[in-house]
C-alpha positions, 0 to 999 in steps of 0.5 A: 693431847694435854701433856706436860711438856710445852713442845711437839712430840711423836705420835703413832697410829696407836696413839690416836686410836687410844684418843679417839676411844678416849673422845668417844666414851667422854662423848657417850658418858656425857650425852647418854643415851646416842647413836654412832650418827650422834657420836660421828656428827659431834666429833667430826669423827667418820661414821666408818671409824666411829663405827669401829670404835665402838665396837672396839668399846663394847668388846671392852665392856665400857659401852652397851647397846641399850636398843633402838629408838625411832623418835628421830628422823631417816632410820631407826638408831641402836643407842648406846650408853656407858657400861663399864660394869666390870670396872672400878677406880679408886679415889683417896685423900689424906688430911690433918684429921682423917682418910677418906676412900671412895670408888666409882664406875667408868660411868662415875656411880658411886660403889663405895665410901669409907671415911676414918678418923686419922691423925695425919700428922703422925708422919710420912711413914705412919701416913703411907702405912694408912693410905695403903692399908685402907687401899688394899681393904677396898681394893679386896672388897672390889675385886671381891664384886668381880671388879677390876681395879684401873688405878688408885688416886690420892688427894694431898693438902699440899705441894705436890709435883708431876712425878707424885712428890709431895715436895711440902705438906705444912699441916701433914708435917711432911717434906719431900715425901715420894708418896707415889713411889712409895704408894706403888711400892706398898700395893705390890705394883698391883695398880696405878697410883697417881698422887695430886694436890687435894684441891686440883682433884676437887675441882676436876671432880666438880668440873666433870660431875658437879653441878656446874659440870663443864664451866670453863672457869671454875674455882673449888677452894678446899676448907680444911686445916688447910686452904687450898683452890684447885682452878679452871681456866678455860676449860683447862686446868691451871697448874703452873710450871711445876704444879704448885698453883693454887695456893690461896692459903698463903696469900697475907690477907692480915699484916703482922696476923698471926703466925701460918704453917708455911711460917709467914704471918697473916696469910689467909689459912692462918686467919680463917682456916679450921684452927683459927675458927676454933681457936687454937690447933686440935688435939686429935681428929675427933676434937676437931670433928667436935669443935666443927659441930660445936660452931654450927650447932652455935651459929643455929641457935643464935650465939652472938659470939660464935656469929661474930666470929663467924662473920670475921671469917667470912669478911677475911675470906672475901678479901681472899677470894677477891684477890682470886677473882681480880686475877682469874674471873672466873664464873664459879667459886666452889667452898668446899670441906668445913665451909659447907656446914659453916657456910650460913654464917660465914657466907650471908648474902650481900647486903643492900650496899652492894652495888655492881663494883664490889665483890659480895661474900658469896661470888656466885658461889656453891657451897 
């Protein structure tokens, strides 16, 4: 078990039941449909426990039966496949610009997606105050469909500690924000809340569903006011001691640059982040969301000066992300948030003078 403590720590029979349902529905949920034989032969499970787990799993209504096939060799096979019907979890993000909520099933189907505007900059205060609101509004609309609610989770442009402290949060103008606790207090203790740095959610999000599910090193940089790179080492997420690893954003790219939230100079979100691509800090969400589209909409019709810078931020994002790949190696680098738009022109592929040493501007990336 994957703790955040680095010594030996007791266990119980309960304990390891709850693990192997926890291995058993990951297996079905990834090898849909299988039989209890596959499930046993993978797992290294015994086809006696297997068998209990899985109708422990069906009782739950996570598992069903979805009949038998005969294309196999010795007898015939009852197949199972994620059920989970009953279920649902919650996913949040708060940004400099809007709030987003999505939920899925236990098997990761999409049941709803809400995005609105929102000046995240308003406070701690005002920012809680919209988080829960927008969670008690899908959360109602889920148990309204018969669903059960497992938990809720946030995504933070920022610092953010294993207790759910958002410790520093530059471009929401937040410190030392207890937002779980505050989360949890909110929502009348209805659910489990889990706060997390928005990039370490989005590359678990890629890792588990995206299309390059299951790479062990993997790297999903986020592409918002603020620049962050949630990692996969290994097949495991890299943290840090305190959670805080991951922030690309702030590595100095440009000496004497310009000045960056965290309020050193020439750090890599100050020069090609969202406000440096547009020329200066938004005034509301919206003139964000209209500057964004003004640069694609330029970058398509062939404007030279917007190309131009276009291509400025590209050359800084490269330097980034070689100092990335120098450190870490990793197979996949994931542009995520404003960079998929604004991908074309910041992201061309390498030119005929790329040899086999040099790191191009799309590293195997996927935008």
């Amino acid at each position: 078990m994957i703790t955040h403590q680095s010594g030996p720590r007791p266990s119980d029979l309960g304990d390891l039941r709850t693990t192997n349902l926890v291995v058993v529905l990951r297996f079905v949920r990834a090898h849909t449909p299988c039989s209890r034989a596959d499930i046993a032969a993978a797992t290294g499970l015994n086809k006696a426990t297997v068998s209990s787990l899985v109708a422990d799993l069906i009782d739950r209504r996570l598992l069903r039966e979805t009949g038998v096939t005969e294309n196999r060799i010795g007898r015939p096979a009852t197949m199972l496949e994620v059920d989970g019907s009953p279920y649902a979890a919650v996913g949040m993000e708060i940004n400099a610009d809007y709030l987003t909520a999505v939920a899925v099933d236990v098997g990761g189907n999409r049941l709803l997606s809400w995005r609105r505007t929102f000046d995240g900059t308003a406070g701690p205060e005002r920012g809680t105050a919209a988080l829960a609101a927008l969670a008690r509004r899908v959360t109602g609309r889920l148990r309204a469909d018969g669903r059960r609610v497992l938990g809720v989770t946030v995504g933070v442009p920022g610092l953010v500690d294993a207790a759910g402290v958002v410790h520093l949060a530059p471009n929401l103008r937040w410190q030392d924000v207890d937002l779980r606790a505050d989360l949890h207090h909110a929502l009348g203790g209805a659910f489990d809340v889990l706060v997390d740095n928005d990039a370490n959610l989005g590359v678990a999000a890629e890792h588990r569903y995206g299309g390059h599910a299951g790479t062990p090193d993997l790297v999903y940089l986020t592409g918002e006011v603020g620049i962050g790179a949630g990692i996969i080492a290994g097949g495991r997420p890299l943290r840090g001691a305190r959670g805080y690893s991951g922030e690309l954003g702030h590595v100095p790219v440009v000496p004497d640059g310009p000045v960056c939230g965290c309020g050193r100079r020439g750090c890599l979100e100050a020069v090609v982040g969202l406000a440096a691509l547009i020329g200066g800090p938004p005034a509301s969400p919206e003139q964000l969301a209209t500057a964004v589209h003004g640069l694609v909409t330029g970058a398509e019709a062939g404007d030279r000066t917007v190309l131009a810078a276009l291509d400025v931020a590209g050359t800084r994002l490269g330097r980034g992300l070689a100092v990335l790949a120098n450190l870490l190696n990793p197979e996949i680098v994931i542009l995520g948030g404003y960079y998929v738009p604004l991908a074309p022109g910041c992201c061309p592929p390498p030119g005929p003078n790329c040899g086999p040493g040099c790191w191009p501007r799309r590293p195997a990336a996927r935008c």
